[in-house]
ROTI-538558 format. One record per residue (C-alpha): residue in three letters; residue number from 1; x negated, z negated, y. Coordinates in nm, 3 decimals. Layout:
ROTI-538558
 rest  nr      c1      c3      c2
  ALA NUM       X       Z       Y
...
end
This chain:
ROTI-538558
 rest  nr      c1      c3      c2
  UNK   1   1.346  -0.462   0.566
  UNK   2   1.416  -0.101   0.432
  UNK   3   1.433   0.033   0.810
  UNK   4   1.075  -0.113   0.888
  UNK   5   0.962  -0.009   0.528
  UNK   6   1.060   0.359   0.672
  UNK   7   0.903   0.305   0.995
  UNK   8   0.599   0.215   0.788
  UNK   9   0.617   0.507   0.571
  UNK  10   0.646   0.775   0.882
  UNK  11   0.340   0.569   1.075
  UNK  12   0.168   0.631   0.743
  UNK  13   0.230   0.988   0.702
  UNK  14   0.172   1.062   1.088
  UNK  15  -0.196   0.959   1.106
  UNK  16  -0.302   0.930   0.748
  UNK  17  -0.197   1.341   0.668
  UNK  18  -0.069   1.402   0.984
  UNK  19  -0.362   1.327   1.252
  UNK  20  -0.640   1.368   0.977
  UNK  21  -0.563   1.714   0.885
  UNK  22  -0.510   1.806   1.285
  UNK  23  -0.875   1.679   1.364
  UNK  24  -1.006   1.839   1.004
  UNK  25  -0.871   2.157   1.133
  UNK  26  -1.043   2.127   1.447
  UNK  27  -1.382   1.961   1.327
  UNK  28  -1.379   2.284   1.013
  UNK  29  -1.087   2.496   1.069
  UNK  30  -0.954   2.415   0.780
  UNK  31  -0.697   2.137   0.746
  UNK  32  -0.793   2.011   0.402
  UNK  33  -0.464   2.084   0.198
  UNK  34  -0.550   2.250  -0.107
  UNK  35  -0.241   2.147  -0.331
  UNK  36  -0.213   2.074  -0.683
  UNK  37  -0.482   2.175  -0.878
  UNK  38  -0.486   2.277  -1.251
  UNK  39  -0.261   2.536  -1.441
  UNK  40   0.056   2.446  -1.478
  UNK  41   0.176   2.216  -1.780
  UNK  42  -0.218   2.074  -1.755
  UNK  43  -0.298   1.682  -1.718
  UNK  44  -0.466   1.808  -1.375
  UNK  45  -0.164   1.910  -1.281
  UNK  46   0.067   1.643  -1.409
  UNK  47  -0.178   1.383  -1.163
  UNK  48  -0.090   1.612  -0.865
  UNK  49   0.269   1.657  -0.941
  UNK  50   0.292   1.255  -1.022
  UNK  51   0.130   1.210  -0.690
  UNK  52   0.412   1.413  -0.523
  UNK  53   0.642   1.244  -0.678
  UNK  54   0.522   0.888  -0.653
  UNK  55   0.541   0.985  -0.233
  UNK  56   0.903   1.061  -0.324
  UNK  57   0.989   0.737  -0.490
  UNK  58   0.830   0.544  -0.223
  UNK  59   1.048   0.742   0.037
  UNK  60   1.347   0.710  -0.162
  UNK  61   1.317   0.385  -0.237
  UNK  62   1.417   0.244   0.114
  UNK  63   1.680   0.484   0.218
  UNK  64   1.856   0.390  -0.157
  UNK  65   1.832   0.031  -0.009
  UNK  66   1.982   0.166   0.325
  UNK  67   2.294   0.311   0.142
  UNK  68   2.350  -0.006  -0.088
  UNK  69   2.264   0.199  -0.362
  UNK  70   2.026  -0.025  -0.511
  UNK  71   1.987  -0.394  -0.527
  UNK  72   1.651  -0.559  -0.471
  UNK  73   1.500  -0.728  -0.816
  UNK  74   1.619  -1.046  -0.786
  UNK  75   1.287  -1.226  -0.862
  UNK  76   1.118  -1.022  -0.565
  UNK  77   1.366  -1.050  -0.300
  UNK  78   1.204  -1.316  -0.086
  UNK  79   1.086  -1.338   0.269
  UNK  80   0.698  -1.428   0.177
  UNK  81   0.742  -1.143  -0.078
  UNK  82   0.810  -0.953   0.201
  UNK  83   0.572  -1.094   0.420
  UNK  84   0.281  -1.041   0.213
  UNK  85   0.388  -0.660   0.139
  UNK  86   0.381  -0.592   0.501
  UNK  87   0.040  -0.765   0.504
  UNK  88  -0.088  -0.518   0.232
  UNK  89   0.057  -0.221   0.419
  UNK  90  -0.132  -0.249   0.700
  UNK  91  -0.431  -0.387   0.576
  UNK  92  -0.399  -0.070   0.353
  UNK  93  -0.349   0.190   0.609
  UNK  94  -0.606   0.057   0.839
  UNK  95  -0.861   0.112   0.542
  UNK  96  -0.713   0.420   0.453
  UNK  97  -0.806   0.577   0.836
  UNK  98  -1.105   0.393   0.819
  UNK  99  -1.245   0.569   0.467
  UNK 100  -1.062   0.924   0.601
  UNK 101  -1.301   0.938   0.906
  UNK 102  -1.611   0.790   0.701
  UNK 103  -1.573   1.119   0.507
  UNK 104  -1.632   1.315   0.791
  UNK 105  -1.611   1.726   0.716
  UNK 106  -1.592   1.655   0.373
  UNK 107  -1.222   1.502   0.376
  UNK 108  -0.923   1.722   0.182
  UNK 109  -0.623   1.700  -0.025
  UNK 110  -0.723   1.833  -0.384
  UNK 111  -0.994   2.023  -0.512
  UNK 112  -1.068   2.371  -0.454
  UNK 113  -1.381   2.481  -0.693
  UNK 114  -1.507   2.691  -0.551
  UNK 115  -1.559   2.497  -0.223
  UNK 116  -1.920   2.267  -0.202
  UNK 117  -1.887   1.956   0.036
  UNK 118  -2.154   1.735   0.135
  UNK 119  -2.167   1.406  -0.091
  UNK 120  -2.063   1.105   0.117
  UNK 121  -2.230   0.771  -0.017
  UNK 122  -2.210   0.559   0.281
  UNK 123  -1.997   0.341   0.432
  UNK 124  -1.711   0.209   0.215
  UNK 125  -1.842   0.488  -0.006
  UNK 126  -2.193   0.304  -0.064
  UNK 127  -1.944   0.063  -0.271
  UNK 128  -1.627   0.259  -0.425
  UNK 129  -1.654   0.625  -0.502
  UNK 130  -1.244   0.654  -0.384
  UNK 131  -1.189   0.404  -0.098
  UNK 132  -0.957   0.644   0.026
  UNK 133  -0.755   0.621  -0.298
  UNK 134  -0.822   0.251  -0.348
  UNK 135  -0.656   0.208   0.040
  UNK 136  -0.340   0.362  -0.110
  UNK 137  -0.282   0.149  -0.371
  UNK 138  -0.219  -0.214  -0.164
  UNK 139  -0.035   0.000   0.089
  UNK 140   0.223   0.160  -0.176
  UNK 141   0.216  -0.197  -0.320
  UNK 142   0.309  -0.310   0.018
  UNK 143   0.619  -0.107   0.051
  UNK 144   0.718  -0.209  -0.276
  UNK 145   0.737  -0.558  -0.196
  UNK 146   0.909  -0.464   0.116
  UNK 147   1.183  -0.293  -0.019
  UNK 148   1.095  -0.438  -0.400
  UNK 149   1.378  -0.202  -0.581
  UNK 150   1.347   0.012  -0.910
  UNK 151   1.281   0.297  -0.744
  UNK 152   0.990   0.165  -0.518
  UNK 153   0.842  -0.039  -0.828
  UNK 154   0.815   0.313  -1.035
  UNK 155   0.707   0.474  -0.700
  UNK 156   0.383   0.257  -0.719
  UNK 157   0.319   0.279  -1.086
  UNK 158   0.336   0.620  -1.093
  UNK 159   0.122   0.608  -0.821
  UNK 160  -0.132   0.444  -1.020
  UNK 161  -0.094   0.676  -1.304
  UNK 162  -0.193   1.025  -1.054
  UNK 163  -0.488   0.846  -0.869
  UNK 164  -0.614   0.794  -1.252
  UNK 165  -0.545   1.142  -1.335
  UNK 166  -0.677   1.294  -0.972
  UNK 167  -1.002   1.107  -1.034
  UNK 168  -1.081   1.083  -1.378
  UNK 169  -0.972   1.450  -1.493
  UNK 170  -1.053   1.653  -1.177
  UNK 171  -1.269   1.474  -0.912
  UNK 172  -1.536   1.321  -1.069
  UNK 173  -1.576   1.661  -1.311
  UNK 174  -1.557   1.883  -0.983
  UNK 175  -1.826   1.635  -0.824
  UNK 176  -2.030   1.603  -1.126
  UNK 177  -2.023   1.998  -1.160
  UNK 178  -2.141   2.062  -0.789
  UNK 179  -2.379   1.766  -0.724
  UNK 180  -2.541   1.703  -1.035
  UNK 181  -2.778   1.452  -1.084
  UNK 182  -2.707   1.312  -0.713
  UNK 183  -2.327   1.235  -0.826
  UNK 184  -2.450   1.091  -1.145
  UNK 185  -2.691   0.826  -1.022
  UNK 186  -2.462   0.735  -0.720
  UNK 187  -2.157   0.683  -1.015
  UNK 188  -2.389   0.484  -1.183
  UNK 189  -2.345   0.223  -0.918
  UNK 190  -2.057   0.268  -0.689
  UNK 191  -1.726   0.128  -0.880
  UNK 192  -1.431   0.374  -0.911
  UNK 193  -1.177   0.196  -0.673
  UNK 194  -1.342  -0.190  -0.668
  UNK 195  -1.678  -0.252  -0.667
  UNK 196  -1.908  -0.238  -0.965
  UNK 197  -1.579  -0.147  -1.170
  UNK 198  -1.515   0.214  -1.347
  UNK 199  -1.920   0.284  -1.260
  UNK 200  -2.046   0.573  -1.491
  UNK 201  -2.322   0.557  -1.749
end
């Protein structure tokens, strides 16, 4: 499965950074990117770093399987293991182009502070602050399963770790700075990645 876990990963990149950023570009002529954020050495920028690197793992972890460098974990390697990680990748990238658009010209990579966006709180936003985010998660959880080395497991986790970071130390501070009031009462009840879960008081 480590060749269709790659596959997965390149469709994945293609239209979830690839095609969003092109039609970002065109809709704002910007593309979105703004990097890591933070100084150097900073939690901030330990989340973007760890996000960089949990995209790493998760490519590594297949081609590792490719070269027979790595064994599957024994308890993992199983056909409806696999099955169901495929299942989660898709169902996770479909979600993940679904909450892109939904953000309209307010989508981007990172924070830039100085930039004000509009506040999206509809659609899958009327329910989860960071669908976009909470998409990721069953699709890196997906390739895990798929290709369910060391290497992919600590891909994931540290995947975890950064979308923690990215939203609890910059995000939601950067949105509560800009918007205010409007940010906090919309916290107050739309859950951080499931619903009604991680609201703010």
């Amino acid at each position: 499965m480590a060749g269709w876990a790659l596959a997965f990963l390149g469709i994945y990149f293609l239209l979830a950074f690839g095609l969003r950023s092109m039609v970002q570009k065109a809709r704002t002529g910007s593309a979105g990117f703004h990097g890591i954020s933070g100084k150097p050495g900073s939690l901030e920028w330990l989340g973007g770093v760890l996000f960089v690197v949990a995209l790493a793992l998760g490519v590594s972890a297949p081609i590792l399987d490719l070269a027979r460098v790595l064994d599957p974990v024994g308890a993992l390697d199983d056909e409806l293991v696999q099955a169901i990680g495929g299942g989660l990748f898709f169902g996770g990238l479909l979600t993940t182009l679904l909450a892109q658009f939904a953000m309209g010209k307010s989508w981007r990579i990172g924070v830039d502070p100085s930039e004000r966006t509009e506040l999206v709180t509809s659609g899958p936003f009327e329910y989860v602050r960071n669908p976009i985010f909470a998409a990721m998660i069953p699709a890196s959880l997906g390739i895990a399963l798929l290709v369910p080395n060391v290497v992919a497991l600590a891909g994931f986790v540290a995947l975890i770790i950064a979308l923690e970071i990215q939203t609890r130390k910059l995000e939601e501070p950067y949105l509560l700075a800009t918007h205010g009031e409007a940010y906090a009462n919309y916290a107050a009840h739309a859950g951080r990645f499931v619903p009604l879960i991680g609201r703010l008081r």
